[in-house]
N, C-alpha and C positions, 0 to 999 in steps of 0.2 A: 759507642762502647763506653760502659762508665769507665774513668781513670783509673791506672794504677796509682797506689799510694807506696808501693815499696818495689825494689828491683834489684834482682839476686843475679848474679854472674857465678859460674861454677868453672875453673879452669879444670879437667879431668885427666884421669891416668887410666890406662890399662895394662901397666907395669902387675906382674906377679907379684903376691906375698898379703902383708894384710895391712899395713900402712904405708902411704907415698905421700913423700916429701912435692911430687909432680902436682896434688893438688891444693885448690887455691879458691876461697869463698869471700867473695865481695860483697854489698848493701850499701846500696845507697837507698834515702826515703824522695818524694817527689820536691820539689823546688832546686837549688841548686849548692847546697849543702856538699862536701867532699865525700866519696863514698869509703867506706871501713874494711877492712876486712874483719871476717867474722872469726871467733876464735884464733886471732893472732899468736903464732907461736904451736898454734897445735899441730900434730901433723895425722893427719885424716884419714881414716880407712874409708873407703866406698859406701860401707855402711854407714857408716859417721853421714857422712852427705845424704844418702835414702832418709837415714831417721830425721836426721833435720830438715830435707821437703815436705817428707809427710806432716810433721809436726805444722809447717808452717797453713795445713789448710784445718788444723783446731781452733786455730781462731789468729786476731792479728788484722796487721790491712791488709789490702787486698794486695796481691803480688805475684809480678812475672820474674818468672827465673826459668834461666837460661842455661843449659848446658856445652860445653865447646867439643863435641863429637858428632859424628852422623847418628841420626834416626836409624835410619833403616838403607839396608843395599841398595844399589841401582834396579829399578824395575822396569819401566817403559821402555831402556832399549834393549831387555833382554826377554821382556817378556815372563821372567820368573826371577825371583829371588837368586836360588841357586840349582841354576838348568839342570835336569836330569837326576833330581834328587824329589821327593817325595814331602816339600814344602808349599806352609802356606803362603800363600798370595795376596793376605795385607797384612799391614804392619802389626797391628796389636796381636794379632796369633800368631807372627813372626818372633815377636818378640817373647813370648812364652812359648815357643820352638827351641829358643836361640837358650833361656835358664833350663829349658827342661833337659837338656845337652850338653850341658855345661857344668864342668866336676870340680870348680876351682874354688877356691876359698875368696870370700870377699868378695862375690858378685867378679870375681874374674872370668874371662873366656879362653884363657887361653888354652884347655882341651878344646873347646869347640872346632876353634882353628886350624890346630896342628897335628889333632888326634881321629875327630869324627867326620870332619869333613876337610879333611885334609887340602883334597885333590880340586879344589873350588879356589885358593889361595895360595899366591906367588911368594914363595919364601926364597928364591934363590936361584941361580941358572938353570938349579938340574932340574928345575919346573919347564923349562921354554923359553920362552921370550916374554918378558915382562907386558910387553906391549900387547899382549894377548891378554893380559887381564886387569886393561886401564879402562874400565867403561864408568860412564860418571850419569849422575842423578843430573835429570833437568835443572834443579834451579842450579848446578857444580856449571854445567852450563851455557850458563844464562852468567854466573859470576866470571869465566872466561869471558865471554864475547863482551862483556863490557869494562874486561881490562883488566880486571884481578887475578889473572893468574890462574892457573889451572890446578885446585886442589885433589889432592890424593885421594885413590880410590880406595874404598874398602878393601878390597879385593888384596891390596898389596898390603901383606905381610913384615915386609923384613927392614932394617934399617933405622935411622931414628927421626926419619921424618914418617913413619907409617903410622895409621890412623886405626887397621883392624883391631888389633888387641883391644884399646881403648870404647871402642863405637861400641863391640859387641858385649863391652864389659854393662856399656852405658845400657843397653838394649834390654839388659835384665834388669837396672832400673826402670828401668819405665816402667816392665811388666809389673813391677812389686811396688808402684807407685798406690795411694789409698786412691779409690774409684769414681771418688769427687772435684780428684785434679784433670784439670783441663787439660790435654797435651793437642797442642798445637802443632799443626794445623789437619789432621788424624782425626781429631774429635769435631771438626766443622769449625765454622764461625764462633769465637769466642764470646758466651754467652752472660749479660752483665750480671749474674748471678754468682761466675764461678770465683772462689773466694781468692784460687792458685791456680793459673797458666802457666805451663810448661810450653819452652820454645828451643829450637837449636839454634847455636850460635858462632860465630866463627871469627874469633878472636882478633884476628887479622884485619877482617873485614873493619872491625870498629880502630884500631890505629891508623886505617886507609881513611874513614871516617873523620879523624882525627889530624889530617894535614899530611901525612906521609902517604906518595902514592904503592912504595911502594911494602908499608906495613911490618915494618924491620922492629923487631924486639926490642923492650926498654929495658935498662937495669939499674937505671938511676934517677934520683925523686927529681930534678929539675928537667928529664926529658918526661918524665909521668906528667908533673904538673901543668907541661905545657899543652899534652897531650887531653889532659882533665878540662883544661881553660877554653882549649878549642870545641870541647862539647858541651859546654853551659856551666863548667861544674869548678866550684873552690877548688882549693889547692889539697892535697892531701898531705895529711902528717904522719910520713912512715922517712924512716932513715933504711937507706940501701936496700931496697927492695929489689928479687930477685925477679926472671921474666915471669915467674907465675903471678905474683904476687901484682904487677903490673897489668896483666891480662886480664884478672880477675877486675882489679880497682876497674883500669878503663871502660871492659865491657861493662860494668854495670850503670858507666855515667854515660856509656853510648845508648844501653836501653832506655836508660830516662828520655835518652835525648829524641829518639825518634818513637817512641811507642806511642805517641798521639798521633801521628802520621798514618792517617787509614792507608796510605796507598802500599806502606808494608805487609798490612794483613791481608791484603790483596793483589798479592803480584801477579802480572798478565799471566807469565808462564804459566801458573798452579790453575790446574783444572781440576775438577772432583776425582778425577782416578789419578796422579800427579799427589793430592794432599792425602789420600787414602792408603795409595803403596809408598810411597817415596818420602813424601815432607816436602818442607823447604827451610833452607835456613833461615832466620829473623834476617830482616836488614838488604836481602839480596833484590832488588827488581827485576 
């Protein structure tokens, strides 16, 4: 696969309203260079982030960026997206399922969740038991069994470790993505043509990466830069960075650091129905 020359991390929100302070855009270019954030100081609506991917497949190096949300819901152990509802069954007409349903401003979902399809999503006791709707995506795991922890299902709703609001905010980016970006791994093998790949990413995963097994949040530039130094990459020059701001920098010197690595673009788990309904995240074997 030709190299990338550039490598975007996107930490994401699917907080309501039309700007979040929750998101966070890093850049780093290839070699081993400190990665940047991009418009420091700004604080980003959803759209802000769509217009700047799009933008980046007019021209520019070539470049994978990464988003830190799920693709798409668990599929293969459920056999449908969301059982007993009237959906499709892979991801890209999911994901233009998921904007066509969705009434929120800023590429938010939060009607999709709590208003149309309510009853698919655990907000609370008076749902059940939670444990009734922890079902996870093959590569979620494949990232358990080899020790990472068991990340949160879509499915789950409530709290502020939950992942719905966010994934399905991301979902309608994708759809409104321009038709020439590559989304990974949905679109096949990454073809040395396409100018922008798109990948998912999981933030954690590259601090685990980074020498912490177990992926604990940074808020300050001497545990970032040690965290930078352990993935090839200079030091970065930010005073008091918050955990976004961390998540973004690192994953983007994590992408540097393994996207030459074929064995990620090809993890055993992913089978052609696996990259079709589900994904997988970058980084996971």
């Amino acid at each position: 696969m030709t190299p990338f020359e550039s490598f975007v991390a996107v930490d994401w929100s699917g907080a309501k309203g039309r700007r979040h302070k929750g998101i966070a855009v890093a850049q780093c270019q290839a070699g081993e260079a400190a990665p940047i954030l991009v418009r420091p100081g700004h604080v980003w609506s959803r759209t802000d982030v769509l217009n700047f991917a799009a933008a980046l497949s007019e021209g520019g190096p070539r470049t994978l960026i990464a988003f830190d949300f799920s693709f798409a819901p668990p599929f293969v152990e459920r056999g449908s997206y969301l059982p007993g509802t009237q959906a499709p069954e892979e991801a890209r007409a999911f994901w233009r399922f998921v904007d066509a349903h969705s009434e929120d401003e800023d590429l938010g979902a939060a009607s999709f969740l709590e208003r149309r399809f309510r009853t698919h999503f655990y907000f609370g006791a008076a749902d059940g038991r939670k444990a009734d709707y922890m079902f996870a995506r093959v590569c979620e795991a494949a990232f358990n069994a080899a020790g990472g922890g068991k990340p949160s299902t879509v499915y789950d709703a409530v709290g502020a470790a939950q992942v719905a609001k966010a994934s399905f905010a991301g979902m309608r980016l994708l759809h409104r993505l321009p038709e020439d970006v590559h989304i990974w791994p949905f679109d096949g093998p990454v073809p040395d043509g396409a100018r922008v790949v798109v990948a998912e990413m999981y933030a954690r995963l590259f601090l685990r990466l980074a020498g912490d097994p177990r992926g604990r949040k940074l808020r300050d530039t001497e545990g970032l830069n040690r965290a930078l130094a352990a993935l090839g990459s200079q030091p970065a020059d930010i005073a008091a960075p918050d955990d976004h701001q961390t998540d973004a920098l690192i994953a983007a010197a994590g992408l540097r650091a393994i996207a030459g690595d074929g064995r990620y673009w090809q993890p055993a788990g992913m089978t052609a129905a696996v990259a079709r309904t589900e994904g997988w995240t970058f980084g996971i074997l």
